[in-house]
Rosetta silent file (secondary structure, phi, psi, omega in degrees, C-alpha in Angstrom):
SEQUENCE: XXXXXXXXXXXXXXXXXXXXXXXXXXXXXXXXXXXXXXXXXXXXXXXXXXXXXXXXXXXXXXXXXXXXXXXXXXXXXXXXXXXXXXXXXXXXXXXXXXXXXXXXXXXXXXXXXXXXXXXXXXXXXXXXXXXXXXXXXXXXXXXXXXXXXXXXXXXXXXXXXXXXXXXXXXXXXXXXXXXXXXXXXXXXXXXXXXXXXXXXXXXXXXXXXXXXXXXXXXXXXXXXXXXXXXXXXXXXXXXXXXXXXXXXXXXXXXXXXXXXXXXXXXXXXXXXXXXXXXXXXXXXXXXXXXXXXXXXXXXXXXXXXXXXXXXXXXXXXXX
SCORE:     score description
SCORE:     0.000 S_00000001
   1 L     0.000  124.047  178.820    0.000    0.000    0.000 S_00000001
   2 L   -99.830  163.193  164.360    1.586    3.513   -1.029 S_00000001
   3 L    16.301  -81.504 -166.848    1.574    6.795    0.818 S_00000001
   4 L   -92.155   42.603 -173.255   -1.430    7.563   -0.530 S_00000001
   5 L  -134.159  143.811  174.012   -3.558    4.700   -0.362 S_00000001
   6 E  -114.849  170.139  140.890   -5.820    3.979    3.066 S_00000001
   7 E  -143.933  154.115 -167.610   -7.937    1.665    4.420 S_00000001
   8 E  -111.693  145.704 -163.910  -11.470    1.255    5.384 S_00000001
   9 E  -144.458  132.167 -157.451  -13.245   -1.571    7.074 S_00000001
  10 E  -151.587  148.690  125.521  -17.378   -1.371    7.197 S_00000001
  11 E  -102.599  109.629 -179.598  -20.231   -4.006    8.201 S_00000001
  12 E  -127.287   47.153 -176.561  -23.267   -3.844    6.553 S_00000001
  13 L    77.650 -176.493  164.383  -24.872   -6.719    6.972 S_00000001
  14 L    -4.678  100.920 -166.004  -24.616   -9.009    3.890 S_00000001
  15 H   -92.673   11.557  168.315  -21.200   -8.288    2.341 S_00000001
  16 H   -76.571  -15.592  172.500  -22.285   -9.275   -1.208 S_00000001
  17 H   -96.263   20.854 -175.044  -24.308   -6.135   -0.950 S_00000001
  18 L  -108.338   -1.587 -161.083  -21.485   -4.652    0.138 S_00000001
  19 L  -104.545  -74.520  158.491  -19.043   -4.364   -2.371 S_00000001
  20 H     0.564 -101.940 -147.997  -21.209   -2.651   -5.423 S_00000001
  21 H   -45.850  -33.595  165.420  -21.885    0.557   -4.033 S_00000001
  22 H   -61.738  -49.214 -179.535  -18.101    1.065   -3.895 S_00000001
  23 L   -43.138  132.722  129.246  -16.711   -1.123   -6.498 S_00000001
  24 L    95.646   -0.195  177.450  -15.180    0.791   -9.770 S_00000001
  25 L   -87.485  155.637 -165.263  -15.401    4.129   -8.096 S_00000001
  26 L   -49.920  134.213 -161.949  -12.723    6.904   -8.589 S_00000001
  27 L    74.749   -7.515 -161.156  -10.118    6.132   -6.059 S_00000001
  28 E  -101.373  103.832  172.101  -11.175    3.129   -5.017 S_00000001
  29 L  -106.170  -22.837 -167.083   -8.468    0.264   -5.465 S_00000001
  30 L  -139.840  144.829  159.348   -9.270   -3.089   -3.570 S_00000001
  31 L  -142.808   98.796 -147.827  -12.523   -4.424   -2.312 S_00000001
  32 E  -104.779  143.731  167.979  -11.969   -7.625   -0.261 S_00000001
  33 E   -83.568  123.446  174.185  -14.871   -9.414    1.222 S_00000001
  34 E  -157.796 -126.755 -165.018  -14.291  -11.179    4.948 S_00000001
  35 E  -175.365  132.202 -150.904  -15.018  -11.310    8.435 S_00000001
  36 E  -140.778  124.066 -179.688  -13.757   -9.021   11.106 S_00000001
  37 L   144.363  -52.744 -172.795  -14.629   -8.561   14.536 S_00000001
  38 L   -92.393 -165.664 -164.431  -14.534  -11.887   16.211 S_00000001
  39 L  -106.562  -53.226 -162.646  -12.122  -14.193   18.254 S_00000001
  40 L   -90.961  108.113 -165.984  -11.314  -17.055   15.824 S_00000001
  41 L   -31.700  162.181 -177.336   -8.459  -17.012   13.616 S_00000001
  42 L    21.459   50.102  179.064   -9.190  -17.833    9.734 S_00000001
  43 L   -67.132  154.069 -177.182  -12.879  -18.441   10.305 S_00000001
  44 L   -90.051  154.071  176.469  -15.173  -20.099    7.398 S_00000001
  45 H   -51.178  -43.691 -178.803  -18.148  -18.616    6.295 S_00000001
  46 H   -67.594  -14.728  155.034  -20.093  -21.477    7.940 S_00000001
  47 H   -67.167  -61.020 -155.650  -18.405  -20.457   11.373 S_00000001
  48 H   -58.724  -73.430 -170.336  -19.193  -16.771   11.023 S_00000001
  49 H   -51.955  -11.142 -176.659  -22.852  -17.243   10.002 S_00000001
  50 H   -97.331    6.795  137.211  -23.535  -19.791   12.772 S_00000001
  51 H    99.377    9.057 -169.786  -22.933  -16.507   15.059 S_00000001
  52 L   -89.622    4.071  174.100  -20.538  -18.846   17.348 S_00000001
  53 L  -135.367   11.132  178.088  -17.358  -17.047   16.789 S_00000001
  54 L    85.908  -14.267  158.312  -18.199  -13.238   16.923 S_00000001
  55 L   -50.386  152.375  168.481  -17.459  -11.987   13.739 S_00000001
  56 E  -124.204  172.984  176.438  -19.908  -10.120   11.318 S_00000001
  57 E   -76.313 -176.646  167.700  -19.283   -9.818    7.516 S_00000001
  58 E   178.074  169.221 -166.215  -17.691   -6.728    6.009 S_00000001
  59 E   -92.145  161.052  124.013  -16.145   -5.233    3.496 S_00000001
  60 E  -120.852  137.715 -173.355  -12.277   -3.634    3.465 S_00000001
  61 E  -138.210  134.055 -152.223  -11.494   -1.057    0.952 S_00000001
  62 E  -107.243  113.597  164.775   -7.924    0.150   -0.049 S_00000001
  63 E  -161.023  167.680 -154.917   -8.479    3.970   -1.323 S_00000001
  64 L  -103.767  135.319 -159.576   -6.591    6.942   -2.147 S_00000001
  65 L   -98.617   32.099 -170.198   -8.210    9.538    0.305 S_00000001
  66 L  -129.611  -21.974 -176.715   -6.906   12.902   -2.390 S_00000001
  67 L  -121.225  -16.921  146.798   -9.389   11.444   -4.899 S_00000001
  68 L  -109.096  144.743 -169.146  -12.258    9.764   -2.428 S_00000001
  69 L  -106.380  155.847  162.864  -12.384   11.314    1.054 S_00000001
  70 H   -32.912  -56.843 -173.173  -13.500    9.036    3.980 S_00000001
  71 H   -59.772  -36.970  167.696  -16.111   10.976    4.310 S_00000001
  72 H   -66.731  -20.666  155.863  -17.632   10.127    1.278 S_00000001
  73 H   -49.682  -62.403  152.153  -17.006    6.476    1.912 S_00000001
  74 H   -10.866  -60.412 -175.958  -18.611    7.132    5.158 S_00000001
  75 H   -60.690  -25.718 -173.134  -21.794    8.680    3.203 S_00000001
  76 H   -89.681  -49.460 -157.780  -22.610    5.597    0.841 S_00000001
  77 H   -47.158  -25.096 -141.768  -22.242    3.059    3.960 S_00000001
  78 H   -95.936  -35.017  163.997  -24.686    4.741    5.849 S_00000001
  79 H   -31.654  -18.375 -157.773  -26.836    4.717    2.117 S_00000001
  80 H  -112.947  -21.696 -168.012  -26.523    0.757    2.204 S_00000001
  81 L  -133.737 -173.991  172.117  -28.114   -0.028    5.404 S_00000001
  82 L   -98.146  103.355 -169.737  -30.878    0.209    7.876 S_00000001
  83 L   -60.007  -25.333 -171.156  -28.523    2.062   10.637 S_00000001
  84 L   -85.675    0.294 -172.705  -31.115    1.688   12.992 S_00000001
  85 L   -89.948  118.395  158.593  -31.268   -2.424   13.083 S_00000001
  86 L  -100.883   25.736 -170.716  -29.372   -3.952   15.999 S_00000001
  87 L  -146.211   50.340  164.300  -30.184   -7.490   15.315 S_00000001
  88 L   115.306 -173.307  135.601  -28.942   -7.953   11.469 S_00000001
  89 E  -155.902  152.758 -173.074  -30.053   -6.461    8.486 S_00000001
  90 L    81.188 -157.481  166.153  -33.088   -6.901    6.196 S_00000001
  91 L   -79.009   19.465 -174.457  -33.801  -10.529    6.301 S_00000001
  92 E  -100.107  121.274  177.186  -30.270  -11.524    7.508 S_00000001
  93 L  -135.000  165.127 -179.381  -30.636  -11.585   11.047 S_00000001
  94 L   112.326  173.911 -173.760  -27.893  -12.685   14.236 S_00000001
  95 H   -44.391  -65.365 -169.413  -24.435  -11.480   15.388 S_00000001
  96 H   -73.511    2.822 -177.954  -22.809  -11.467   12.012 S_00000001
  97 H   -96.908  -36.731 -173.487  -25.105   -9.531    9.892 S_00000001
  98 L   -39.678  150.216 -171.035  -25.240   -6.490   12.362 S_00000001
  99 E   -99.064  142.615 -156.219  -23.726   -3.392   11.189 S_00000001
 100 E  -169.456  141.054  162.600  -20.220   -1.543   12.162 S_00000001
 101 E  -133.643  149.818 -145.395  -17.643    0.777   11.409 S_00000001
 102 E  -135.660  107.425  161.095  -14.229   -0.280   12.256 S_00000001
 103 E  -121.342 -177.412 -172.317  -11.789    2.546   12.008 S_00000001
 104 L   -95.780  -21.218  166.561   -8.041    2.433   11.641 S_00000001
 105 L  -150.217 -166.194 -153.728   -6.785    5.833   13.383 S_00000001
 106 H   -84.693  -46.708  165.230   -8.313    8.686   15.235 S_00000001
 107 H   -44.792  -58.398  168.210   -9.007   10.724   12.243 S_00000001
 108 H   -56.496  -38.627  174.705  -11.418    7.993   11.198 S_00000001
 109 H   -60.698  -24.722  174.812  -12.862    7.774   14.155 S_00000001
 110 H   -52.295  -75.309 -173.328  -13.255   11.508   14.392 S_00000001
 111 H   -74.289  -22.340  155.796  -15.040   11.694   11.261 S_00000001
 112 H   -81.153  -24.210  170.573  -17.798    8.285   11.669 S_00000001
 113 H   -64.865 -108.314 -135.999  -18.893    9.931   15.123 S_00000001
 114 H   -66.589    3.156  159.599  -19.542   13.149   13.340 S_00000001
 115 H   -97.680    2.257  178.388  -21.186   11.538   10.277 S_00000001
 116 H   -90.091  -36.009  153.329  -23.250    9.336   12.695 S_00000001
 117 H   -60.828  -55.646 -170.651  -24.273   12.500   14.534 S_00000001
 118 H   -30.338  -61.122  176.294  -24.901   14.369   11.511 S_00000001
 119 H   -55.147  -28.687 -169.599  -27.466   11.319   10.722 S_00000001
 120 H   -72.981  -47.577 -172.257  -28.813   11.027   13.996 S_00000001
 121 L   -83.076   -4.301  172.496  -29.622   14.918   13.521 S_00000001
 122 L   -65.709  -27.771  167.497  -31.129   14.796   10.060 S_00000001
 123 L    94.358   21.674 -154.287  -34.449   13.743   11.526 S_00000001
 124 L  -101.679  -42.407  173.004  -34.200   11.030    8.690 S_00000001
 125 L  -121.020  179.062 -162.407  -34.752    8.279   11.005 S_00000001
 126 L  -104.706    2.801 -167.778  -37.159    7.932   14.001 S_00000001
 127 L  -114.591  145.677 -169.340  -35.273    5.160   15.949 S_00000001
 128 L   -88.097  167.681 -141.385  -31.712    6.211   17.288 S_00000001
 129 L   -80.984  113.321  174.177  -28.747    5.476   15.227 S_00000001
 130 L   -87.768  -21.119  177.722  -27.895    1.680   16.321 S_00000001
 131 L   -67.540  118.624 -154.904  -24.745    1.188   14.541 S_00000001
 132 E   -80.283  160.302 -178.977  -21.619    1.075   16.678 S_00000001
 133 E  -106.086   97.870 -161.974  -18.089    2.917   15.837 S_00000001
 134 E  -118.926 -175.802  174.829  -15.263    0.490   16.876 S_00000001
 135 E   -81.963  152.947  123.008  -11.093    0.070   16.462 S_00000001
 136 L    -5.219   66.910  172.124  -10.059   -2.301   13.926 S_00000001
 137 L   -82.696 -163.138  172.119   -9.195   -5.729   14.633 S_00000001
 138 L   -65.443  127.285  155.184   -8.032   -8.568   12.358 S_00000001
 139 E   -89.653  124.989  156.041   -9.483   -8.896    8.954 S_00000001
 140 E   -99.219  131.846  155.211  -10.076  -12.254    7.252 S_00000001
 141 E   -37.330  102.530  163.850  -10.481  -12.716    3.697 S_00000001
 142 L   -91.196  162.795 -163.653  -13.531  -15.048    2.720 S_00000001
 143 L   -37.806  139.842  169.051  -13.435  -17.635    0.391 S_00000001
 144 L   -35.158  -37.317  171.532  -13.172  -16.807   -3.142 S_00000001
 145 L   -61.408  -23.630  168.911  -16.982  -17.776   -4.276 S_00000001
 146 L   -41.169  -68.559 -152.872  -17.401  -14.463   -1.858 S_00000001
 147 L   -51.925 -172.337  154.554  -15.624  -12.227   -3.460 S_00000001
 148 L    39.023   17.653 -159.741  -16.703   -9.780   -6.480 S_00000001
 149 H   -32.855  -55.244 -152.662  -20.554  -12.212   -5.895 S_00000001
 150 H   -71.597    6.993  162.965  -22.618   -9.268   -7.743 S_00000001
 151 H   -93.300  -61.338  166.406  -20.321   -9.836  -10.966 S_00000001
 152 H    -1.215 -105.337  168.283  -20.230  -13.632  -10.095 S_00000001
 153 L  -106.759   75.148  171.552  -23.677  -14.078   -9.975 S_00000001
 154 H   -37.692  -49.381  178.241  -25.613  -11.123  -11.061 S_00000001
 155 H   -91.153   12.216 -176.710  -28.797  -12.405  -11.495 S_00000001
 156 H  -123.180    0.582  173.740  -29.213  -14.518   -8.087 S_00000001
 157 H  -102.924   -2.948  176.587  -27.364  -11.288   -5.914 S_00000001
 158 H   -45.962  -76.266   89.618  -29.853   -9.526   -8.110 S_00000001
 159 H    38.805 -108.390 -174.599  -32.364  -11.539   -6.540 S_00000001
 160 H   -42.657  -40.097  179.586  -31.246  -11.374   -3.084 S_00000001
 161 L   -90.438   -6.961  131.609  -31.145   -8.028   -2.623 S_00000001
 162 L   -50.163  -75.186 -136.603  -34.689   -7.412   -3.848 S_00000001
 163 L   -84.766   50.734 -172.251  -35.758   -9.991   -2.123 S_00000001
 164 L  -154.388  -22.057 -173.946  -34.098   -9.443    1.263 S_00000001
 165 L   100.923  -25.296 -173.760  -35.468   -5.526    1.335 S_00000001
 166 H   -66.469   -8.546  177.186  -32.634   -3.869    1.170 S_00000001
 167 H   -92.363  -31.442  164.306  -33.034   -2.845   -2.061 S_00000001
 168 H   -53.476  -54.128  171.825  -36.568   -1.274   -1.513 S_00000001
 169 H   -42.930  -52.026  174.543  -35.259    0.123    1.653 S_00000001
 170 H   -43.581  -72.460 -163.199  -32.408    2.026   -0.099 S_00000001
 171 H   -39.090  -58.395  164.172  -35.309    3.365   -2.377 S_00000001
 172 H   -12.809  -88.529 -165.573  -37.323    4.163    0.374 S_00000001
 173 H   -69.895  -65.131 -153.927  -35.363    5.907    2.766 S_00000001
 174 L  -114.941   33.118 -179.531  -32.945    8.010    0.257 S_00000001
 175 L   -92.887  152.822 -170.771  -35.065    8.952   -2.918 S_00000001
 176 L   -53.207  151.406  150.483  -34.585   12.621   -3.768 S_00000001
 177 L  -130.490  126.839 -132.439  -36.969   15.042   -2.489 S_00000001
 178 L  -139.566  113.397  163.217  -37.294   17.626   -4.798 S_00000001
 179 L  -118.783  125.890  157.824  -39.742   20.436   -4.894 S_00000001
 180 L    17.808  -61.367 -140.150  -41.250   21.749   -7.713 S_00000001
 181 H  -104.545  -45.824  169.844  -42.028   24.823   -7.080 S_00000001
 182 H  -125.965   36.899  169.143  -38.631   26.350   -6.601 S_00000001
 183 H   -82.062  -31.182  163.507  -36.695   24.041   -9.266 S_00000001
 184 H   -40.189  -49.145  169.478  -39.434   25.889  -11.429 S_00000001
 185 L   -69.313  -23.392 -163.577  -37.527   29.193  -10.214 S_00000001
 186 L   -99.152  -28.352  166.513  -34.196   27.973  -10.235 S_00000001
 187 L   -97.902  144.705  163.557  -34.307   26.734  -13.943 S_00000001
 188 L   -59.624  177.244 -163.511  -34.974   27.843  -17.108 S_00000001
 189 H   -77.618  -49.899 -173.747  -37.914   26.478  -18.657 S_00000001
 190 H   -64.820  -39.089 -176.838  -35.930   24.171  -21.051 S_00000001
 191 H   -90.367  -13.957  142.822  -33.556   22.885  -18.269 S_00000001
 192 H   -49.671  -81.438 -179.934  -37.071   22.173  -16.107 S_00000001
 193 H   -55.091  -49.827  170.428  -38.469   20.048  -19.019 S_00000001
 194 H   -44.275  -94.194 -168.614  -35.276   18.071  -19.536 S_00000001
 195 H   -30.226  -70.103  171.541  -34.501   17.446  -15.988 S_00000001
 196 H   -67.229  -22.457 -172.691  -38.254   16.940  -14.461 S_00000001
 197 H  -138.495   17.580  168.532  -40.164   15.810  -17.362 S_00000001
 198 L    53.754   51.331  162.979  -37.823   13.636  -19.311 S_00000001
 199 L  -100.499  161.033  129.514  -37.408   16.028  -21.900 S_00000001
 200 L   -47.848   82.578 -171.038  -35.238   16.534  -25.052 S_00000001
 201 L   -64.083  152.001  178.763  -33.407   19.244  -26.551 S_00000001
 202 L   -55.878  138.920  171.737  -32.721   19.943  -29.970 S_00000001
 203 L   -58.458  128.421 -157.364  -30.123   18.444  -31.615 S_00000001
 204 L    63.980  -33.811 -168.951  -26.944   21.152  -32.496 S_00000001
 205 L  -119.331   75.758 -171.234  -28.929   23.888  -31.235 S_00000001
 206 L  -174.198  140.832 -179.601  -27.866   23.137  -27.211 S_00000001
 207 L   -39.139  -39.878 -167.881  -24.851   24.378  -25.240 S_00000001
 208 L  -100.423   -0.150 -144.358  -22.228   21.426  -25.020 S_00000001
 209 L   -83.422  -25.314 -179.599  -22.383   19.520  -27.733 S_00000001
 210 L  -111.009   29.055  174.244  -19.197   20.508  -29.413 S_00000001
 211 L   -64.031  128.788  177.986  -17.739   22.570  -26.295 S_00000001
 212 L  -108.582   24.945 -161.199  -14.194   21.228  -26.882 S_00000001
 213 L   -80.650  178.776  177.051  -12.942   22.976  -23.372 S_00000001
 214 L  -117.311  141.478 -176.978  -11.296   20.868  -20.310 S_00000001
 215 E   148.157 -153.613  170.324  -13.635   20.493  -17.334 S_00000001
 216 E  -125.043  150.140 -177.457  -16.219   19.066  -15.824 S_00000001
 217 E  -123.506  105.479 -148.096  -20.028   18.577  -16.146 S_00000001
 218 E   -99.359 -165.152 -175.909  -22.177   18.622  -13.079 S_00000001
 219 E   -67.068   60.483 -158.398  -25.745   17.997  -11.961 S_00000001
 220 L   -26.662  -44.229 -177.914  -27.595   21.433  -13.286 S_00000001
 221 L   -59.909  -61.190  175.734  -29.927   20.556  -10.033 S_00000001
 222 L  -118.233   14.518  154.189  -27.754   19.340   -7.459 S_00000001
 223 L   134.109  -60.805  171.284  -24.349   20.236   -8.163 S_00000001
 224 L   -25.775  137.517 -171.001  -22.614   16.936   -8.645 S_00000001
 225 L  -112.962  161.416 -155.142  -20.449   15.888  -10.576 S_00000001
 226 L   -74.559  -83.751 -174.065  -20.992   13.827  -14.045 S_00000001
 227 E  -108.768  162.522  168.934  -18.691   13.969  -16.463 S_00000001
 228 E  -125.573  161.853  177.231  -15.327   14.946  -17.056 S_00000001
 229 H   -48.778  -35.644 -162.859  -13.845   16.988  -20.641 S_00000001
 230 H   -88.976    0.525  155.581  -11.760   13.686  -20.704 S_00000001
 231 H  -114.963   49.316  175.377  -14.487   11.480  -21.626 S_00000001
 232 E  -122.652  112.301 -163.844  -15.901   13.275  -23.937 S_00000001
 233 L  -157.979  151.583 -173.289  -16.021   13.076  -27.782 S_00000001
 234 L   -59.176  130.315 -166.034  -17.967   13.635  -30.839 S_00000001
 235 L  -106.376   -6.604 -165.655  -20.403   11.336  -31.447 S_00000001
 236 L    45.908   49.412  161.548  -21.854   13.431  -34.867 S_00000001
 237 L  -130.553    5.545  171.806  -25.125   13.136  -33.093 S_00000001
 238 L    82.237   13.197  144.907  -25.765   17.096  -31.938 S_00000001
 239 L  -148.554  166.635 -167.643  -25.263   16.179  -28.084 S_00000001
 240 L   -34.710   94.618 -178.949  -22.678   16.125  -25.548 S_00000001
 241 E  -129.704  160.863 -156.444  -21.706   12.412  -25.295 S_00000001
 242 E  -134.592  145.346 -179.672  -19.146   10.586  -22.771 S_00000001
 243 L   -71.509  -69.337  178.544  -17.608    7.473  -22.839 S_00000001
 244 L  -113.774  168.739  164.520  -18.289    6.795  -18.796 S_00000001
 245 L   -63.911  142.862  168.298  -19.509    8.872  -15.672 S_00000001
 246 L   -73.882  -31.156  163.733  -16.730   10.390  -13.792 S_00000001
 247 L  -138.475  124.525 -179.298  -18.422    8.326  -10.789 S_00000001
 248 H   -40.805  -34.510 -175.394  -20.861    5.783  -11.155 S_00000001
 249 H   -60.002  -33.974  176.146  -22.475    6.080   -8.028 S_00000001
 250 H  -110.994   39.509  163.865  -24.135    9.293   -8.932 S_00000001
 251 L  -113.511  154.699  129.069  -25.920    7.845  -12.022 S_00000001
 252 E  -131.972 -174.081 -155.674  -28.636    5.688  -12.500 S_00000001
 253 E  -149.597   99.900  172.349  -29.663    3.627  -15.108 S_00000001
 254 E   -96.654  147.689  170.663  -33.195    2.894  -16.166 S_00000001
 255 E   -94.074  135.860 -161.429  -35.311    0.994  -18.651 S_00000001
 256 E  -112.280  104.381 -171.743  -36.834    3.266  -20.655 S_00000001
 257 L   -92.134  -20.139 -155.111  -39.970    1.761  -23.044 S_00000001
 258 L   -63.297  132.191  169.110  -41.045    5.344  -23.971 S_00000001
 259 L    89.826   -6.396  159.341  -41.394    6.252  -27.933 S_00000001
 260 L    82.336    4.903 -174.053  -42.468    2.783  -28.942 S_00000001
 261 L  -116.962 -156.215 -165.248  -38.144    1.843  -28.036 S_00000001
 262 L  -144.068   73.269 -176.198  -36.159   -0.095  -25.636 S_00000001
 263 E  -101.332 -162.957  148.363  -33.424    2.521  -24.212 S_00000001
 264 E  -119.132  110.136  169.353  -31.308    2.955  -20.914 S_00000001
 265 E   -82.701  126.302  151.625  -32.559    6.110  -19.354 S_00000001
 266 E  -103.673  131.272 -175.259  -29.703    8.153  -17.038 S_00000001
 267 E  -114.608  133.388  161.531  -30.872    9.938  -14.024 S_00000001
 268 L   -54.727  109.714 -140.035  -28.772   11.589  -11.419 S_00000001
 269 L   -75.759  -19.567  172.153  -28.793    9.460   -8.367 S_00000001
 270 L   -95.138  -30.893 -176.049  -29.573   12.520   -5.866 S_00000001
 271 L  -107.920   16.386 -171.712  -31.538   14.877   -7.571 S_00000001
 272 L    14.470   83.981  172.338  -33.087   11.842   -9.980 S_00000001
 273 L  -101.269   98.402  165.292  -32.650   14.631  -12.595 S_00000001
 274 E   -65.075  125.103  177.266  -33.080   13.106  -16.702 S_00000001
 275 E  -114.853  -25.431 -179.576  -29.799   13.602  -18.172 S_00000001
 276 E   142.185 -165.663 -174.646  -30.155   11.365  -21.199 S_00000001
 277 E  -109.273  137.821  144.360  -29.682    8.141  -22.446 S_00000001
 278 E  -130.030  152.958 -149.214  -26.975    5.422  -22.666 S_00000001
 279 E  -117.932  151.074  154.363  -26.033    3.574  -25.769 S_00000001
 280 L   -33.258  -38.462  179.678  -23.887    0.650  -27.429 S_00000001
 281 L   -94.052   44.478  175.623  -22.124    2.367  -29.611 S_00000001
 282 L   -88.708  176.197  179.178  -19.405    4.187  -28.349 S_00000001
 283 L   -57.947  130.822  176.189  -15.832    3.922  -28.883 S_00000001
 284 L   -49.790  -41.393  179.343  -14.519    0.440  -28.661 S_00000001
 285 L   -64.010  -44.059 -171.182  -11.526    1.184  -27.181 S_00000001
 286 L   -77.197  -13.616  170.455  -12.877    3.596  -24.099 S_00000001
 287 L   140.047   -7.030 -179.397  -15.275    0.566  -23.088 S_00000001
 288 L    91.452   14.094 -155.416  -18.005    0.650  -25.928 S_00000001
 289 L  -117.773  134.904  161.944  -20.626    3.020  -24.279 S_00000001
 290 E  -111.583   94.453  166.055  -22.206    6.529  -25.382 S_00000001
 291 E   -90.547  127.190 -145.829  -23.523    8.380  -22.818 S_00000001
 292 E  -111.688  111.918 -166.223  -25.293   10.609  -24.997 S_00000001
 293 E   -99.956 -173.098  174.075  -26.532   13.845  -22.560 S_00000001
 294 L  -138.449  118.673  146.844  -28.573   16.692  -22.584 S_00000001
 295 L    17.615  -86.965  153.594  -27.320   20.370  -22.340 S_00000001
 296 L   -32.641  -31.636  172.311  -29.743   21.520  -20.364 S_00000001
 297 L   -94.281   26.236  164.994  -29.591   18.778  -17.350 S_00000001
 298 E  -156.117 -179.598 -157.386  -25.828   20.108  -16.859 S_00000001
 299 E  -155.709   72.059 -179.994  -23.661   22.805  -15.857 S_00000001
 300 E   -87.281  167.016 -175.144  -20.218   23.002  -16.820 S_00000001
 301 E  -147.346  133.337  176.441  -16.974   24.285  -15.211 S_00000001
 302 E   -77.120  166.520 -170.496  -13.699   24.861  -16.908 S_00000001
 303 H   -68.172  -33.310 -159.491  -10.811   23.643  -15.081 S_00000001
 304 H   -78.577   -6.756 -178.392   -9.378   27.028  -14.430 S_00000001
 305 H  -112.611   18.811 -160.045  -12.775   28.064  -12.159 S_00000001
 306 L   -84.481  -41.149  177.455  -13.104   24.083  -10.231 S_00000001
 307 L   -83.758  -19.783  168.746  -11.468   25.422   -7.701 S_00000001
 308 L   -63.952  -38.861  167.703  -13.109   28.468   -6.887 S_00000001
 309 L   -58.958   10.128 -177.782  -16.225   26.652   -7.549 S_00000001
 310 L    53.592   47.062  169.667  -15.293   23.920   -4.551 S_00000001
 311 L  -130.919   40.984 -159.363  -14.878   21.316   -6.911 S_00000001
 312 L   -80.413  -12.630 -176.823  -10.827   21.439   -6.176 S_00000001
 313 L   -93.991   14.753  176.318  -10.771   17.831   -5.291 S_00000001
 314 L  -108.026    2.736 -173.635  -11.733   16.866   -8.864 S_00000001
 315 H   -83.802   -3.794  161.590   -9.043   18.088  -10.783 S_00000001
 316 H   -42.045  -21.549 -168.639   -6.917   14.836  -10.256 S_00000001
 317 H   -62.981  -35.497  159.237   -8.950   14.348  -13.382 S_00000001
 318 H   -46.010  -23.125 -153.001   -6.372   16.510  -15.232 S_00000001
 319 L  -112.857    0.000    0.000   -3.324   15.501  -14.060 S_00000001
């Protein structure tokens, strides 16, 4: 591990649902599955889950803390679970499903007590925050059918986590809430109809499509950011299109029947803003994918204003 690499150790119940939300994001290098917690060296999954040796599952994740901060690690876990369960979570119930944050120095520890207040003070839930803030102990690795499961087996972790709640829960508990009345003020009419009503701008006649500038392209609603200048390249189709997201985590990706087609609809995962669609035909080389945007559902910033604009921790993109 260099200099600039950290690590983070989280229990959230089920660790095949633990790994996703993390997985492939900027900064992000290792995501090991195991079991943490307990008394008995190299325990098997079939130890851990029979609650007899004190471990729960968790995650550990090796990341470089200049391009993901703790805190935002910190921000998804608490996104993944019901914080408020002290007996499991979802239908995984007993000692090892229960939820934890396990940090490695003082700083961490600093910073999950104040995002665990922060939540506690959000009013968001009505039951106090059950999830405890502990040191580190020994991590074990579990067995290899563990690891990477929702690539594994996609359609049965697919599966589980509908069917277990946790995926409903997530919905539940952290869909935007967005009112109306003064995104109507805060937008133009055309960036209102994109964003809120799954609209479409004209083709060519729309701010980005051939801005050839270096920067980034956030969330016209809430601020976040999309894209970067460096995945971006003419598609000859009159809009803005990107090979990838700069982070996955704050898209999502719906099927979209509308129009008599079959698309993938992109939304912005906090302000579920329509940004456009993505398609098959991108460059082969960058991964195959066009995310093919809309003008209006963004906001760009040249590199030379990111930082005045507090987006100074994104300019690794540049570098």
């Amino acid at each position: 591990m260099t200099a600039k690499q950290e690590v983070a150790t989280f229990a959230g119940g089920c660790f095949w649902c633990m790994v996703e939300p993390f997985d492939e994001r900027p900064g992000v290098h290792r995501i090991v599955s195991g079991y943490t917690g307990g008394t008995v060296e190299n325990p098997t999954y079939e130890q851990v889950t029979s609650g007899t040796t004190g471990h729960v599952e968790a995650v550990q994740i090796t990341f470089d803390p200049e391009i993901m901060s703790y805190q935002q690690l910190l921000e998804t876990f608490w996104q993944q679970i019901d914080p408020t369960d002290a007996g499991g979570q979802f239908n995984d119930r007993g000692e090892s499903y229960q939820t934890a944050i396990y940090y490695h120095n003082e700083e961490q520890k600093q910073l999950a007590e104040q995002s665990k207040q922060a939540l506690a003070d959000s009013g968001k839930f009505a039951k106090p925050i059950a999830t405890p803030i502990l040191p580190a102990k020994t991590f074990y690795p579990a067995e290899e059918s563990h690891q990477d499961y929702y690539k594994k087996q996609s359609f049965h972790y697919r599966l589980y986590k509908k069917g277990s709640g946790r995926e409903d829960f997530i919905k539940r508990t952290w869909k935007p809430e967005v009112d109306k009345n003064t995104l109507k003020e805060k937008l133009t009419p055309l960036q209102y109809q994109v964003t809120q009503e799954n609209g479409t701008e004209t083709p060519f006649q729309n701010e980005y499509w051939d801005n050839e500038e270096e920067g980034i392209y956030t969330d016209i609603v809430s601020g976040d950011v999309l894209f970067s200048s460096k995945d971006k390249f003419d598609a000859a189709c009159g809009w803005p299109s990107f090979t990838k997201p700069v982070d996955k985590y704050q898209v999502n990706e719906n099927t979209d029947t509308s129009h008599g087609m079959i698309r993938t609809e992109v939304r912005s995962s906090k302000a579920d803003s329509h940004l456009g669609h993505v398609f098959e035909d991108g460059p082969k080389e960058a991964g195959g994918l066009r995310y093919c945007m809309n003008s209006a559902a963004m906001r760009f910033i040249p590199k030379e204003k990111m930082a005045e604009e507090g987006y100074e921790n994104y300019l690794y993109l540049f570098k």
